[in-house]
FIBAKOL-452413 format. One record per residue: y, x, z of N, C-alpha, C in turn; residue number from 0. Coordinates in steps of 0.2 Angstrom, whole numbers, plus 5000, padded with zeros to 4 digits. Example, Ala and Ser with C-alpha at 12.3 -4.5 7.8 and 13.67 -1.06 7.14 Angstrom:
REM residues 2
n_yy->4972 | n_xx->5066 | n_zz->5039 | ca_yy->4978 | ca_xx->5062 | ca_zz->5039 | c_yy->4984 | c_xx->5066 | c_zz->5039 | n->0
n_yy->4989 | n_xx->5064 | n_zz->5035 | ca_yy->4995 | ca_xx->5068 | ca_zz->5036 | c_yy->5000 | c_xx->5064 | c_zz->5039 | n->1
This chain:
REM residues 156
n_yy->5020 | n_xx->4941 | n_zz->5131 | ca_yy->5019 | ca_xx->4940 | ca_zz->5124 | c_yy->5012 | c_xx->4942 | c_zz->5122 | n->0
n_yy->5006 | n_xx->4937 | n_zz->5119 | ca_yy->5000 | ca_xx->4937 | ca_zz->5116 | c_yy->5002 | c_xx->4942 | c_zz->5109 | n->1
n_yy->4993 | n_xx->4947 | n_zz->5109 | ca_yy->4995 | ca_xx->4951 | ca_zz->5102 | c_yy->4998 | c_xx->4947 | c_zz->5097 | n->2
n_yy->4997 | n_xx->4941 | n_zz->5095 | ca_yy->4998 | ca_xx->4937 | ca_zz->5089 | c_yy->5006 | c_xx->4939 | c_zz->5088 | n->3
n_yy->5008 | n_xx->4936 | n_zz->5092 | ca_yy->5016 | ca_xx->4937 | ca_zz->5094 | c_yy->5019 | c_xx->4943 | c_zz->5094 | n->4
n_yy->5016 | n_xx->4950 | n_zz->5096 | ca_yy->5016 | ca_xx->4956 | ca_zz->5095 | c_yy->5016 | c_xx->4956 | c_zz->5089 | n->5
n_yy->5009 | n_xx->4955 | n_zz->5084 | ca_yy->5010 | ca_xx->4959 | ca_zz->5080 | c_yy->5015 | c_xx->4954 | c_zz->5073 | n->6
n_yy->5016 | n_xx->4950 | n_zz->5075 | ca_yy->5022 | ca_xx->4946 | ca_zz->5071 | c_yy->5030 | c_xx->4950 | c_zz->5072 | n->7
n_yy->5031 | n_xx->4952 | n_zz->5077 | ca_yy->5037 | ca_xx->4954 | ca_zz->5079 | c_yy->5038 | c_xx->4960 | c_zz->5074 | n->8
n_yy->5032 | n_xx->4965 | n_zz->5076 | ca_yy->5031 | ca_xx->4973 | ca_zz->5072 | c_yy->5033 | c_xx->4970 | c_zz->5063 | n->9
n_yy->5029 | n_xx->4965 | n_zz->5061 | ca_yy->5030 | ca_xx->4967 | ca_zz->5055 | c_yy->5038 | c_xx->4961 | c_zz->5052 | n->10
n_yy->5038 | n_xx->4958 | n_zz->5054 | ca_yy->5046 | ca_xx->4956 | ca_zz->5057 | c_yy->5053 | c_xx->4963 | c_zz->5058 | n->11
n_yy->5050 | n_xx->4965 | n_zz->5059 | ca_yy->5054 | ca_xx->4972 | ca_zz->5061 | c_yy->5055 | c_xx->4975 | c_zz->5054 | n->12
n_yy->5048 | n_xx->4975 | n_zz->5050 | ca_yy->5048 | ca_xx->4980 | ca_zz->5045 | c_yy->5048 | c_xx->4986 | c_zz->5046 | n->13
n_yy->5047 | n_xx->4992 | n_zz->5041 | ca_yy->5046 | ca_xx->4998 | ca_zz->5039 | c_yy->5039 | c_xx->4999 | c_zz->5041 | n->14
n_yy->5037 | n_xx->5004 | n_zz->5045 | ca_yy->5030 | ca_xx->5008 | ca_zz->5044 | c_yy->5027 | c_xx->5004 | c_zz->5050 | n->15
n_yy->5023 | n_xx->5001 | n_zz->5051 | ca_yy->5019 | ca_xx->4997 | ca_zz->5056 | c_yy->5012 | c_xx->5002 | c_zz->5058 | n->16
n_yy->5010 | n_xx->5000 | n_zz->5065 | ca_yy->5005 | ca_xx->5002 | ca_zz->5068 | c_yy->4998 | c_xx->4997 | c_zz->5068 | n->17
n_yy->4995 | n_xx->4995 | n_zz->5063 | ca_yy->4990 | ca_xx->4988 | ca_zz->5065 | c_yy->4982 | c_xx->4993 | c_zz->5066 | n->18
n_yy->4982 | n_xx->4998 | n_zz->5066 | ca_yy->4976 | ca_xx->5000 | ca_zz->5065 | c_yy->4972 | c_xx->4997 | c_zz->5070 | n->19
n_yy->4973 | n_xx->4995 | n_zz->5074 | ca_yy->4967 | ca_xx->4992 | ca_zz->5080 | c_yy->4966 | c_xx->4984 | c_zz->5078 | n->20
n_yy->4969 | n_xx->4981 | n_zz->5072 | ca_yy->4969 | ca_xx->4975 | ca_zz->5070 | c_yy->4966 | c_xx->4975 | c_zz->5062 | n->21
n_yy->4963 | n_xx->4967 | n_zz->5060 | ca_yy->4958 | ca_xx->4970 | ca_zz->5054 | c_yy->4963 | c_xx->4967 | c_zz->5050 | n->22
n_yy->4964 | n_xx->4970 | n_zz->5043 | ca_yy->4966 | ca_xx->4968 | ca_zz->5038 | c_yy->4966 | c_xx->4960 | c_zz->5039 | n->23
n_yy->4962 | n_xx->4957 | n_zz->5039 | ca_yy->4961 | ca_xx->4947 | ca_zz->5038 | c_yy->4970 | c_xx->4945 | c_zz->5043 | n->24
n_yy->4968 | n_xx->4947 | n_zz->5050 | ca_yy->4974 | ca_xx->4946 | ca_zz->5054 | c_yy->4980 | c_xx->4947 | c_zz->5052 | n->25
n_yy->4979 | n_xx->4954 | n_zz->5050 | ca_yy->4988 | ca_xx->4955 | ca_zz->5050 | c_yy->4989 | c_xx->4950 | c_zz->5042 | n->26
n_yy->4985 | n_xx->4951 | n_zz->5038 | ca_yy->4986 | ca_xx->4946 | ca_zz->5031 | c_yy->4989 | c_xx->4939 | c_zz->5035 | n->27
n_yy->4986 | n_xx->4938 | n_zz->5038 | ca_yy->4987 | ca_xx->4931 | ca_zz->5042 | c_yy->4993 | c_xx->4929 | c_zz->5045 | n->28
n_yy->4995 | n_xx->4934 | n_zz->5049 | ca_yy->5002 | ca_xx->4935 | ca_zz->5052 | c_yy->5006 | c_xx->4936 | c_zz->5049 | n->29
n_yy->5005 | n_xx->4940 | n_zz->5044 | ca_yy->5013 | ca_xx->4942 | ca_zz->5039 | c_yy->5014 | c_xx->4936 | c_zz->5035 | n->30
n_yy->5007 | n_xx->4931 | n_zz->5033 | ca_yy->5010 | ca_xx->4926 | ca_zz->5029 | c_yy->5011 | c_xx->4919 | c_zz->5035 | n->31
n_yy->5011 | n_xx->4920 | n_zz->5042 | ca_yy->5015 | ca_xx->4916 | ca_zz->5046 | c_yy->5021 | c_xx->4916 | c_zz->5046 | n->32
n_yy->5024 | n_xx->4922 | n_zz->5044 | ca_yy->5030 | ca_xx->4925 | ca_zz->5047 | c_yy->5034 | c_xx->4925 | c_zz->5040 | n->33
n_yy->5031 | n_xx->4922 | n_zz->5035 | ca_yy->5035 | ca_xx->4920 | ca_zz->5028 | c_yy->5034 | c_xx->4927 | c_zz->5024 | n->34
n_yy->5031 | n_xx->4933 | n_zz->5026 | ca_yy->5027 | ca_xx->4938 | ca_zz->5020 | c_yy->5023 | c_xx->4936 | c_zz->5016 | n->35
n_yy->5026 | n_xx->4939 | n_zz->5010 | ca_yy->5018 | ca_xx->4939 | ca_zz->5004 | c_yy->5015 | c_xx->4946 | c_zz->5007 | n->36
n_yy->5010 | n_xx->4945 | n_zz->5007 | ca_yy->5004 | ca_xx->4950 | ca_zz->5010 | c_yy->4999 | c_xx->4953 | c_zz->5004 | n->37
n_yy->4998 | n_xx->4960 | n_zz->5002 | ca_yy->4994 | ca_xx->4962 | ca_zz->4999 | c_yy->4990 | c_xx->4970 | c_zz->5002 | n->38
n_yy->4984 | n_xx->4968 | n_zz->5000 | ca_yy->4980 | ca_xx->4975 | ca_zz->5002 | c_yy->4978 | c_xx->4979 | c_zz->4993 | n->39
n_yy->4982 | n_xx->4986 | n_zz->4996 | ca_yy->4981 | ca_xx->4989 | ca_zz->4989 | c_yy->4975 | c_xx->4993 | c_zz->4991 | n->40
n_yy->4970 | n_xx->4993 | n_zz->4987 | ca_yy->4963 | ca_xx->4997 | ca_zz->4989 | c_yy->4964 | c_xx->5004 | c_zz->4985 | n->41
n_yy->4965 | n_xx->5012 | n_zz->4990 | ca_yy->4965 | ca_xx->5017 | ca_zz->4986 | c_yy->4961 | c_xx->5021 | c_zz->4987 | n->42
n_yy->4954 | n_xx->5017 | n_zz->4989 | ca_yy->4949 | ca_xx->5021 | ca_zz->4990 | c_yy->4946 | c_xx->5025 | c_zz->4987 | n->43
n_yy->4947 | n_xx->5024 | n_zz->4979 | ca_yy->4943 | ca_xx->5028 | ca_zz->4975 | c_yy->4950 | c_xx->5031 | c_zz->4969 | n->44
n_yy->4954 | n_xx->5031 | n_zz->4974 | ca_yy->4961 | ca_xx->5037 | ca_zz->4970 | c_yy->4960 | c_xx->5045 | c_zz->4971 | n->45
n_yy->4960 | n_xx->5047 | n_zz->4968 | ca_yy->4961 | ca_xx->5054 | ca_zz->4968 | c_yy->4966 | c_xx->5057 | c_zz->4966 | n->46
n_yy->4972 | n_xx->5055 | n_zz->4964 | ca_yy->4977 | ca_xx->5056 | ca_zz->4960 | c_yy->4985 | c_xx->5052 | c_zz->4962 | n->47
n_yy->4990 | n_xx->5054 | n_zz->4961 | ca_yy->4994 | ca_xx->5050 | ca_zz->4960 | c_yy->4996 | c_xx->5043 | c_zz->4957 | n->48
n_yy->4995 | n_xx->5046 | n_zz->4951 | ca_yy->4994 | ca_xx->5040 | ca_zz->4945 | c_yy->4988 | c_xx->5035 | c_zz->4948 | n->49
n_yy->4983 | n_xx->5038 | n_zz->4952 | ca_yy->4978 | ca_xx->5031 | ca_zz->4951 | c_yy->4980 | c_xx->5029 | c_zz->4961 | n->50
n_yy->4984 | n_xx->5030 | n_zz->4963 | ca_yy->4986 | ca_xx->5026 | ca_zz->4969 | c_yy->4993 | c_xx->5023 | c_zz->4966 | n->51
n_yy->4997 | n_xx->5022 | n_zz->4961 | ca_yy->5000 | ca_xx->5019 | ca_zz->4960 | c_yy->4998 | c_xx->5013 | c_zz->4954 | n->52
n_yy->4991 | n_xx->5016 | n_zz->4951 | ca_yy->4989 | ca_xx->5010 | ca_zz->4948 | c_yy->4985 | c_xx->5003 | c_zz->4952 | n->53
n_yy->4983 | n_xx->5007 | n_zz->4959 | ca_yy->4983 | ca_xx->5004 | ca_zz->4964 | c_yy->4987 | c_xx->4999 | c_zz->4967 | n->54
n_yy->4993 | n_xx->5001 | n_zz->4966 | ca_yy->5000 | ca_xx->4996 | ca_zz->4972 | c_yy->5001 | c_xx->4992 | c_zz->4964 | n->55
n_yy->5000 | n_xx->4994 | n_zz->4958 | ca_yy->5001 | ca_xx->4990 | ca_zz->4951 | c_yy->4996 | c_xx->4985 | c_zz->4951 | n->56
n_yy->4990 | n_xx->4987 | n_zz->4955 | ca_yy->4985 | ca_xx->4980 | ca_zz->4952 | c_yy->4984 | c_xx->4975 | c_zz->4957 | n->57
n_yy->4988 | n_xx->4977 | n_zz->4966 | ca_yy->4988 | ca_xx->4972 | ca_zz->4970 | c_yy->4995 | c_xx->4969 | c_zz->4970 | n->58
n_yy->5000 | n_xx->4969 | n_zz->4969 | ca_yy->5007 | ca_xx->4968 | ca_zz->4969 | c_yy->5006 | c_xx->4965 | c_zz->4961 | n->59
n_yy->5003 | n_xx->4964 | n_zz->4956 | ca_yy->5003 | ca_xx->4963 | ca_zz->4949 | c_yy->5011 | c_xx->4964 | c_zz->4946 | n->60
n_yy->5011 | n_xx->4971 | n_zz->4947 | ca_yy->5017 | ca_xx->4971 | ca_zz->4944 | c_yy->5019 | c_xx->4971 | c_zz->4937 | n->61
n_yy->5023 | n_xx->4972 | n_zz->4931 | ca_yy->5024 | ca_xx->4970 | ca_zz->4925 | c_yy->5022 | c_xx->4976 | c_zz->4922 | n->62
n_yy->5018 | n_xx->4976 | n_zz->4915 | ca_yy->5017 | ca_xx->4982 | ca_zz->4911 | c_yy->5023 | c_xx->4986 | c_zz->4910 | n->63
n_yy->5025 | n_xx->4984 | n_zz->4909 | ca_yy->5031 | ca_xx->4990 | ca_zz->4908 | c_yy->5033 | c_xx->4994 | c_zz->4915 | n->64
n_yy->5028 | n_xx->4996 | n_zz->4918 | ca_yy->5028 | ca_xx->4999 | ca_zz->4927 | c_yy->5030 | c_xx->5006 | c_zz->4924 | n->65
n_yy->5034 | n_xx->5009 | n_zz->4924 | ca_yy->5033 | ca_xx->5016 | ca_zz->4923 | c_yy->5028 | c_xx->5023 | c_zz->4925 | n->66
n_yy->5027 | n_xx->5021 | n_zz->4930 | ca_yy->5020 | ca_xx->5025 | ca_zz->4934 | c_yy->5024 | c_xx->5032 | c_zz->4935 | n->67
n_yy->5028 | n_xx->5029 | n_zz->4938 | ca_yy->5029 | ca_xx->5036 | ca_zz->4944 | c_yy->5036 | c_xx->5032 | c_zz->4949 | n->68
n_yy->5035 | n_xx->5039 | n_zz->4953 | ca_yy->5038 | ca_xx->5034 | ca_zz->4961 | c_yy->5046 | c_xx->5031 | c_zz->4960 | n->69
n_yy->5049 | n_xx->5033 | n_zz->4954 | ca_yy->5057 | ca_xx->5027 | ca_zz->4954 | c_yy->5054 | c_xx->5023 | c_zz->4953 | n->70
n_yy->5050 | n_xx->5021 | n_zz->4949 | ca_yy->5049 | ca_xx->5015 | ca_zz->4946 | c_yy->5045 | c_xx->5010 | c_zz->4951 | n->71
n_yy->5040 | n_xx->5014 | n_zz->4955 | ca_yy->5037 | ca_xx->5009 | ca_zz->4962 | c_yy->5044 | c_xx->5007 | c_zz->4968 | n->72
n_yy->5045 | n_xx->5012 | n_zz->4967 | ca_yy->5053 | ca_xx->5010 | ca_zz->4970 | c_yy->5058 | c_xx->5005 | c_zz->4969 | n->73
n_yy->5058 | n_xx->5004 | n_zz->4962 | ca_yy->5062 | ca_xx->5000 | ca_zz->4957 | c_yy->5057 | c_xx->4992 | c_zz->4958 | n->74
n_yy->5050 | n_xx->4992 | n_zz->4957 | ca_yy->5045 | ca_xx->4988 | ca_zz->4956 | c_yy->5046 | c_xx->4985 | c_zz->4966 | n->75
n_yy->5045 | n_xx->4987 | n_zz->4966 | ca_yy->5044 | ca_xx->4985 | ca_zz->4975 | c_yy->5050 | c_xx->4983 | c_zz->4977 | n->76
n_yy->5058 | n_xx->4984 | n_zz->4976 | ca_yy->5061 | ca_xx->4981 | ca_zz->4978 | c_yy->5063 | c_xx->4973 | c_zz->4974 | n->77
n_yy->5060 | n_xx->4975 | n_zz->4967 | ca_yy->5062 | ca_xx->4967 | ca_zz->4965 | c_yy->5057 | c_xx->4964 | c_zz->4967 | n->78
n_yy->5054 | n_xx->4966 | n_zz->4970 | ca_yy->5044 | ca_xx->4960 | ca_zz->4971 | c_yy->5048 | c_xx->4959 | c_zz->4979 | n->79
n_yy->5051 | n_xx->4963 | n_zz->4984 | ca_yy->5053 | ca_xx->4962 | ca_zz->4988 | c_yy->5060 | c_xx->4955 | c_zz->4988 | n->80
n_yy->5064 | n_xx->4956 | n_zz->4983 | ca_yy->5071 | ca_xx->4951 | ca_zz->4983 | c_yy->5065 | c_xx->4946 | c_zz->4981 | n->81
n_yy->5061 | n_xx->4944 | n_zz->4976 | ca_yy->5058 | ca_xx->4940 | ca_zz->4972 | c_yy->5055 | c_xx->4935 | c_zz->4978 | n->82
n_yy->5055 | n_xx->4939 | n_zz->4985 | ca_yy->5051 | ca_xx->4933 | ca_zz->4989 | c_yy->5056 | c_xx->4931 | c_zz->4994 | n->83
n_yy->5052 | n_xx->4923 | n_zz->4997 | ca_yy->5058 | ca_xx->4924 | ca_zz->5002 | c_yy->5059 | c_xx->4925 | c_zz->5008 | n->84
n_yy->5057 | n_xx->4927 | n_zz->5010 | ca_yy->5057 | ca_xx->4933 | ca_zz->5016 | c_yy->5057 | c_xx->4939 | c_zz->5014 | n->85
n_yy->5049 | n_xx->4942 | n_zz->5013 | ca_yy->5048 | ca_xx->4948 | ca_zz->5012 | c_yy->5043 | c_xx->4950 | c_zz->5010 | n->86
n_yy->5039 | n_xx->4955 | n_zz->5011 | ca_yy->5033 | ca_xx->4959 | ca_zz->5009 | c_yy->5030 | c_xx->4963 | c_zz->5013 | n->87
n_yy->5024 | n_xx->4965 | n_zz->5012 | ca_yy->5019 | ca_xx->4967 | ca_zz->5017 | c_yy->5015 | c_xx->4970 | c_zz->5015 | n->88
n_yy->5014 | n_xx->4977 | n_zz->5014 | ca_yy->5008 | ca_xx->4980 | ca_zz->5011 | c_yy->5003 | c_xx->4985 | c_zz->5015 | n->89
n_yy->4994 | n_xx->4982 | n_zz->5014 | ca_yy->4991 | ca_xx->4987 | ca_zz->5018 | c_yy->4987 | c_xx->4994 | c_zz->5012 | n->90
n_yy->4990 | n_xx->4999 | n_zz->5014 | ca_yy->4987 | ca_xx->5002 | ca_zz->5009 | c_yy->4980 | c_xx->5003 | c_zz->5013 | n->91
n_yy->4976 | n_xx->5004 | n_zz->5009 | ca_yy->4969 | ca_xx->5004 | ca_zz->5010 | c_yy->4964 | c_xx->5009 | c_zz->5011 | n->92
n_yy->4962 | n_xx->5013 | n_zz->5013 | ca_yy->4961 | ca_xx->5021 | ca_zz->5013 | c_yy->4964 | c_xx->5026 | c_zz->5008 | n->93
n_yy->4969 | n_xx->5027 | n_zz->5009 | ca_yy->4974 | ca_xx->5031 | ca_zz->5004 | c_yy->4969 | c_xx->5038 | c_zz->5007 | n->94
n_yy->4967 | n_xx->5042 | n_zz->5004 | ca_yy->4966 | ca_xx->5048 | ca_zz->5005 | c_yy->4969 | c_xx->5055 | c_zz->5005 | n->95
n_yy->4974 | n_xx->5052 | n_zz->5012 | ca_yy->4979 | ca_xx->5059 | ca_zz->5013 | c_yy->4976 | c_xx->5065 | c_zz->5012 | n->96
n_yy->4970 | n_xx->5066 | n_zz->5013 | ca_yy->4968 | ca_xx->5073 | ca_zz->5016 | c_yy->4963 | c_xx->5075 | c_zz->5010 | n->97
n_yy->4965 | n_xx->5072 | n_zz->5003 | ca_yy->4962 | ca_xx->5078 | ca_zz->4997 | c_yy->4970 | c_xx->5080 | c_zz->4997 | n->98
n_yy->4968 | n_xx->5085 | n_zz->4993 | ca_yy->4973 | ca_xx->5090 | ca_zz->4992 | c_yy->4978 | c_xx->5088 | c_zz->4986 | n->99
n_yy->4973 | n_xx->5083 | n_zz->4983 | ca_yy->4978 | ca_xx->5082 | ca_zz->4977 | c_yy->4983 | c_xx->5076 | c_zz->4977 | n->100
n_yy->4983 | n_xx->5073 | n_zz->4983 | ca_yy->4984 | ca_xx->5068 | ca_zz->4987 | c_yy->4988 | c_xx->5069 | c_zz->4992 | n->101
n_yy->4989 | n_xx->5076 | n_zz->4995 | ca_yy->4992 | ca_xx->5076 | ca_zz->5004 | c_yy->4999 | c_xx->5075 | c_zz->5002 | n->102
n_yy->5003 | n_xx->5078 | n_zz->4996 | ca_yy->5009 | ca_xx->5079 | ca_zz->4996 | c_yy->5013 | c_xx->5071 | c_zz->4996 | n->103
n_yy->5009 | n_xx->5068 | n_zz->4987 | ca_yy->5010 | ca_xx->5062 | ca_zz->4985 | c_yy->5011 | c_xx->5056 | c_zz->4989 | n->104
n_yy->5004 | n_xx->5056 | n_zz->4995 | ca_yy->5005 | ca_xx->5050 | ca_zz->5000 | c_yy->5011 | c_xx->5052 | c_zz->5004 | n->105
n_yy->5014 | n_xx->5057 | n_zz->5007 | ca_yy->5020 | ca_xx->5058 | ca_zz->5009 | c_yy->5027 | c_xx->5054 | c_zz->5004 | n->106
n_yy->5027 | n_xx->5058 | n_zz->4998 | ca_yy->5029 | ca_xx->5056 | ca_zz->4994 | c_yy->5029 | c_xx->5047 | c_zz->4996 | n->107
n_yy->5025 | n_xx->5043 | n_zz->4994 | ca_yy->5024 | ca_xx->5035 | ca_zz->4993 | c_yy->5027 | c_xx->5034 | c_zz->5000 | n->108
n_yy->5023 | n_xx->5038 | n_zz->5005 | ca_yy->5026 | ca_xx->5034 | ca_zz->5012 | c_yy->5034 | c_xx->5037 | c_zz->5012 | n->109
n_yy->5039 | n_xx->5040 | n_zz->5008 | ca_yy->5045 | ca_xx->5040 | ca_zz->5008 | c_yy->5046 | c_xx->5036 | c_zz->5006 | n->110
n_yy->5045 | n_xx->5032 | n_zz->4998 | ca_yy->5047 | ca_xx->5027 | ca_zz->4994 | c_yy->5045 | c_xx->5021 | c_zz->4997 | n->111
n_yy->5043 | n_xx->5020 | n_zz->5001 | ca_yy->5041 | ca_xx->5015 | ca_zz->5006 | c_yy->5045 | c_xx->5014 | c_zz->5012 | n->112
n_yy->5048 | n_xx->5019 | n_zz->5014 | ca_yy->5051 | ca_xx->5018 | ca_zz->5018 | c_yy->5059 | c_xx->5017 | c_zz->5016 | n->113
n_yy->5062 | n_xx->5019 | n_zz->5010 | ca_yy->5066 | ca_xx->5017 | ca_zz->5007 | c_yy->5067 | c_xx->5012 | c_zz->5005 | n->114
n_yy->5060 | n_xx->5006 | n_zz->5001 | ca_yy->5060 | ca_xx->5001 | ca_zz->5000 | c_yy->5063 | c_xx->4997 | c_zz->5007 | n->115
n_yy->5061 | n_xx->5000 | n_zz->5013 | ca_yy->5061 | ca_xx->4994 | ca_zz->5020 | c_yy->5069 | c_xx->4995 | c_zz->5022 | n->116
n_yy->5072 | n_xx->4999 | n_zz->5021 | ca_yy->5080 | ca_xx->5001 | ca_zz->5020 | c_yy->5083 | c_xx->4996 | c_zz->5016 | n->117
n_yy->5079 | n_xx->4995 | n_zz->5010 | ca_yy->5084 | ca_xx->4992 | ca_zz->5004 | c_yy->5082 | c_xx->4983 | c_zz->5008 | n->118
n_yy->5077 | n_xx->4985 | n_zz->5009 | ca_yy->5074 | ca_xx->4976 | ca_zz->5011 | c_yy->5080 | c_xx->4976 | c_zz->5017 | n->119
n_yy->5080 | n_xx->4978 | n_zz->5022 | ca_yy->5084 | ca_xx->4975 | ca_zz->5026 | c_yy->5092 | c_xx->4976 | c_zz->5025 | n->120
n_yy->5092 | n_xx->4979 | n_zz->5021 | ca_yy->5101 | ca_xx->4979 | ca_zz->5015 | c_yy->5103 | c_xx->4974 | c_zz->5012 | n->121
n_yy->5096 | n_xx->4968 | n_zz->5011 | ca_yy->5098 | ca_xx->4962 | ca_zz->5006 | c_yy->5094 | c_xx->4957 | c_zz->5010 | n->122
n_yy->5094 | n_xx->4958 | n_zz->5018 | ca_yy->5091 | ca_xx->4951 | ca_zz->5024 | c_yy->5085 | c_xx->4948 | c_zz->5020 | n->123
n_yy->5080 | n_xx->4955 | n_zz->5018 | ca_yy->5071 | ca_xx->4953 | ca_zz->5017 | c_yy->5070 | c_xx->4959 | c_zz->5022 | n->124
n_yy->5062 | n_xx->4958 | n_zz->5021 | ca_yy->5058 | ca_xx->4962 | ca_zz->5026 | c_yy->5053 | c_xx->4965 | c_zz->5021 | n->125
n_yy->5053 | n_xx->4971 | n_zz->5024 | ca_yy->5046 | ca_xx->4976 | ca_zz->5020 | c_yy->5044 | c_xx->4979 | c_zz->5026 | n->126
n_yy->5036 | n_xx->4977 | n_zz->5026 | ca_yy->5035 | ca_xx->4981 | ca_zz->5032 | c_yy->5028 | c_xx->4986 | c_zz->5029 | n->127
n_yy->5025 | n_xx->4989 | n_zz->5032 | ca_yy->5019 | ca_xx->4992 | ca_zz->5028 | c_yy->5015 | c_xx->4994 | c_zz->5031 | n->128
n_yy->5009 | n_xx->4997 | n_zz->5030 | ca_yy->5003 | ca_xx->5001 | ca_zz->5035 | c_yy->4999 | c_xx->5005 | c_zz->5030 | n->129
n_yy->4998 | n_xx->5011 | n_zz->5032 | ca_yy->4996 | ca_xx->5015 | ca_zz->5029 | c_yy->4986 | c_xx->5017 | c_zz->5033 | n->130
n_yy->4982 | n_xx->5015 | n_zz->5029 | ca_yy->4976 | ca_xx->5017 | ca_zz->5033 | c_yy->4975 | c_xx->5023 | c_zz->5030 | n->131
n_yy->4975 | n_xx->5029 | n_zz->5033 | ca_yy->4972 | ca_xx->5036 | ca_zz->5030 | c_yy->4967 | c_xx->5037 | c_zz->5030 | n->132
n_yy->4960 | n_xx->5039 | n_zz->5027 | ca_yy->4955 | ca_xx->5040 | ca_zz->5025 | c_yy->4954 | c_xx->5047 | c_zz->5025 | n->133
n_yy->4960 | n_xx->5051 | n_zz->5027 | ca_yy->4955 | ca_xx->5061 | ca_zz->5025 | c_yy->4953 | c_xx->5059 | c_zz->5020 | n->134
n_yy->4948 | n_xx->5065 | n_zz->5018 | ca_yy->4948 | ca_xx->5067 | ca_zz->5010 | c_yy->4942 | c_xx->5064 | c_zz->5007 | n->135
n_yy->4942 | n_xx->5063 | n_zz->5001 | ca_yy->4934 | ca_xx->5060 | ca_zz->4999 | c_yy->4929 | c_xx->5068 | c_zz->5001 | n->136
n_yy->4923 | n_xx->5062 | n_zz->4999 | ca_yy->4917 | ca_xx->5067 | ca_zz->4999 | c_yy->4916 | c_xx->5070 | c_zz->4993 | n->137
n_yy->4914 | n_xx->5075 | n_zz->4996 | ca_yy->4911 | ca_xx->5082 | ca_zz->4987 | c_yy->4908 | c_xx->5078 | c_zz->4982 | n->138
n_yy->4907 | n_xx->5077 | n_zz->4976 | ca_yy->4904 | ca_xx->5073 | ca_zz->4974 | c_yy->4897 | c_xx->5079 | c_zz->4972 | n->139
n_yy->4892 | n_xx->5076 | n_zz->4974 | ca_yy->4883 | ca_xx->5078 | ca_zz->4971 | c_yy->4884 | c_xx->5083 | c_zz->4965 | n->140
n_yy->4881 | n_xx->5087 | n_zz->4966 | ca_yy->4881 | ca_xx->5093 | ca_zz->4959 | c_yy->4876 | c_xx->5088 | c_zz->4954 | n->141
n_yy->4878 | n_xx->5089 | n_zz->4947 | ca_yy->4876 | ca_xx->5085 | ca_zz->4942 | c_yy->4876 | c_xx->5077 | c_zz->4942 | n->142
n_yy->4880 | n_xx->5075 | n_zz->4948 | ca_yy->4882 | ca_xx->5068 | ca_zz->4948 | c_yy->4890 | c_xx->5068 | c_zz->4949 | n->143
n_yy->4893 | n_xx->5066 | n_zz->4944 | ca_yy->4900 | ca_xx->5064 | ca_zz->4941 | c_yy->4904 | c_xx->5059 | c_zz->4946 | n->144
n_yy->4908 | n_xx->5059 | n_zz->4949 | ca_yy->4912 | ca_xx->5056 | ca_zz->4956 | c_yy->4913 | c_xx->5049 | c_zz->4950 | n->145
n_yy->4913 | n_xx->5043 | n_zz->4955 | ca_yy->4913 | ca_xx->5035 | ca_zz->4952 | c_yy->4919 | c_xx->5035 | c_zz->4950 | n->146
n_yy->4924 | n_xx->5034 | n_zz->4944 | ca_yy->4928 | ca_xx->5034 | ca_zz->4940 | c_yy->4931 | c_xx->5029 | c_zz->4945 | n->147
n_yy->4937 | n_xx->5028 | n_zz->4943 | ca_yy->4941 | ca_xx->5022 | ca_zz->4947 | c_yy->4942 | c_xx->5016 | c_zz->4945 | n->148
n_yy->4941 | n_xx->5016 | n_zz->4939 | ca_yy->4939 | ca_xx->5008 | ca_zz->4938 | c_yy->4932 | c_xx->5007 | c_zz->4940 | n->149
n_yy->4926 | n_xx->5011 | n_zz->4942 | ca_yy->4923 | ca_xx->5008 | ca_zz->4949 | c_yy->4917 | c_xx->5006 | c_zz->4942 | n->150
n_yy->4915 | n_xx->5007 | n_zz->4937 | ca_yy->4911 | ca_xx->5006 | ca_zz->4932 | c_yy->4909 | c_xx->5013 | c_zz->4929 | n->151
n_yy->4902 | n_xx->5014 | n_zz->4928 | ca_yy->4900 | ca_xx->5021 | ca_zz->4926 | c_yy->4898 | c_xx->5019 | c_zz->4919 | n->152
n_yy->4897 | n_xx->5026 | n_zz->4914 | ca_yy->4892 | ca_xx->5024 | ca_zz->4909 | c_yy->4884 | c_xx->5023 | c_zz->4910 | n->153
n_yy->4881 | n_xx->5019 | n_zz->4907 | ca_yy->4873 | ca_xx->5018 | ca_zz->4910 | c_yy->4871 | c_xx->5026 | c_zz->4907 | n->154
n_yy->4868 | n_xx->5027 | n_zz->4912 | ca_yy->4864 | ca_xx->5032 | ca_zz->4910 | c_yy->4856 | c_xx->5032 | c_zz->4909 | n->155
């Protein structure tokens, strides 16, 4: 079996997937061979709960009425899953397991994540997922304010 075929099988399988030795472009490529919608959530610049789920809110384009907290990704995720036809695929993006304000919550999301891939395969879809961990961000500079997350500062 060529990795192409490998790594179609793993996310055919669904639940937690292992792609780290593959670049994001690929497995996008392979999950929408394999009839996934494919999304990269970027949490690079989350410090928070609320802002790695406004993250899965702004790559998934889910409905304003998101509630913003984990039944409702829960909730959100399995109808974005029934809604396709096959299934779904998400890379989360440097999720920053290792701040602290973060270690419990990404546990947390990788539960509801894994519940999703349970409920997906309860209704003949697939949810598979990847989680890239990034450890903790960097200290931010004494007298320099860390980059907000919507990634615009004020001009100073």
């Amino acid at each position: 079996m060529n990795p192409a075929q490998s790594l179609q099988k793993k996310l055919q399988k669904g639940g937690l997937i292992d792609v780290s030795a593959v670049s994001s472009d690929e497995v996008i490529a392979a999950a929408n061979g394999v009839g996934l919608t494919a999304f990269v959530v970027n949490c690079d610049r989350a410090r928070s709960r609320s802002a790695v789920l406004r993250a899965v809110v702004k790559a998934v384009d889910f409905p304003e009425f998101f509630g913003g907290n984990l039944d409702a990704l829960y909730d959100c995720l399995c109808d974005t899953v029934l809604d396709q036809k096959t299934g779904l695929f998400l890379w989360f993006h440097n999720l920053h397991s290792g701040d602290p304000a973060l270690a419990d919550d990404s546990k947390a999301i990788q539960g509801v994540c894994a519940d999703v891939a349970s409920f997906a395969s309860n209704n003949d879809r697939c949810f598979a997922y990847f989680i890239e961990h990034a450890g903790k961000h960097k200290d931010p500079e004494p007298g320099i304010a860390p980059e907000p997350y919507s990634g615009s500062r004020a001009p100073e």
